[in-house]
N, C-alpha and C positions, 0 to 999 in steps of 0.2 A: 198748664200745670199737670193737672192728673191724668187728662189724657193722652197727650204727650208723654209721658211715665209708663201709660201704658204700651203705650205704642213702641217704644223702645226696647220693655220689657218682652213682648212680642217678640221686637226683632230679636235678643239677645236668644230668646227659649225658642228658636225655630228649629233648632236641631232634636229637641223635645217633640213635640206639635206638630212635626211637617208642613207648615201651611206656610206656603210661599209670602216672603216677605212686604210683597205687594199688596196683599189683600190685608194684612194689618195697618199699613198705610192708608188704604182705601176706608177702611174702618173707622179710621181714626178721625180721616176729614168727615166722612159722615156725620161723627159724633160731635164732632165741633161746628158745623154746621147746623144742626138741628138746635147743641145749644145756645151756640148764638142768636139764630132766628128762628124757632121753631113756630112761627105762622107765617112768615115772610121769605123763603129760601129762594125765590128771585131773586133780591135786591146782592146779599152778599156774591151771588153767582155772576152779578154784571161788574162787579172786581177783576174777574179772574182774567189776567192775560193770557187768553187761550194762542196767541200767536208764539208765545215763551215755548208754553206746553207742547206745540206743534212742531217747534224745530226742537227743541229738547228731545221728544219723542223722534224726532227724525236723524237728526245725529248720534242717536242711541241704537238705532237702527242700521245704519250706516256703519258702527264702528264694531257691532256683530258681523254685520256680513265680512266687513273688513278682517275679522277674528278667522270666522267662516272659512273664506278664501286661502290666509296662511298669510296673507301680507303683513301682517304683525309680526309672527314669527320670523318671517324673512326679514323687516328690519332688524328685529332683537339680534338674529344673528351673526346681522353683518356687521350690526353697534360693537356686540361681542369680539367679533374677530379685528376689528381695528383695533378697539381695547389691549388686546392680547399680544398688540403688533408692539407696545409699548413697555420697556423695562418695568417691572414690578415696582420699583418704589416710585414711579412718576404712572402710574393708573389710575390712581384715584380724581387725581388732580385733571387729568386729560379726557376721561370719561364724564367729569360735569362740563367741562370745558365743550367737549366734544357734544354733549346732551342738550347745554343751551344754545349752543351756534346751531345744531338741527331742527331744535322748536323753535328759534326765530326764523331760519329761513323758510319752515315749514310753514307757521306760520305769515310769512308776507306772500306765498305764494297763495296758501287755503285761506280765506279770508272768510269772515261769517257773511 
């Protein structure tokens, strides 16, 4: 509830505040944590899926460097230019078309 509230309102006022919106998340869990068990923060910490955390974090990692690199950009723009290849009034339709046929196949090749 409240701290949740906060934490949002945080994120909304970052451009107020400068403070990277990570450390208001990190705050947040602190504070919920302590009010949940504030004699026992053990116990709620052998919850936590840290294997989630670790590929979260490592696929987040991964799709920077990916950023990094340009390989993004280069698919965007080659999504683009097929797009482009298509009559105007059938683009719309061919670029979701075109969007989900590349995240399936991307998908069954990338697999988690």
């Amino acid at each position: 509830g409240v701290v949740g509230a906060l934490v949002l309102l945080a994120f909304f006022l970052q451009p107020v505040h400068k403070v990277n919106p990570a450390w208001a998340a990190l705050a947040g869990a602190f504070a919920l944590l302590l009010l949940a068990a504030p004699h026992d923060v053990e116990h709620p910490l052998q919850h936590v899926e840290y294997d989630t955390l670790i590929f979260f974090a490592g696929l987040f990692v991964l799709i920077e460097l990916l950023a990094e690199m340009g390989l993004i950009r280069l698919i965007a723009r080659g999504f683009v230019a097929l797009v482009l290849l298509v009559p105007p009034d059938g683009r719309l339709a061919f670029a979701l078309t075109l969007l989900m046929w590349l995240s399936a196949l991307s998908s069954a090749f990338i697999d988690n």
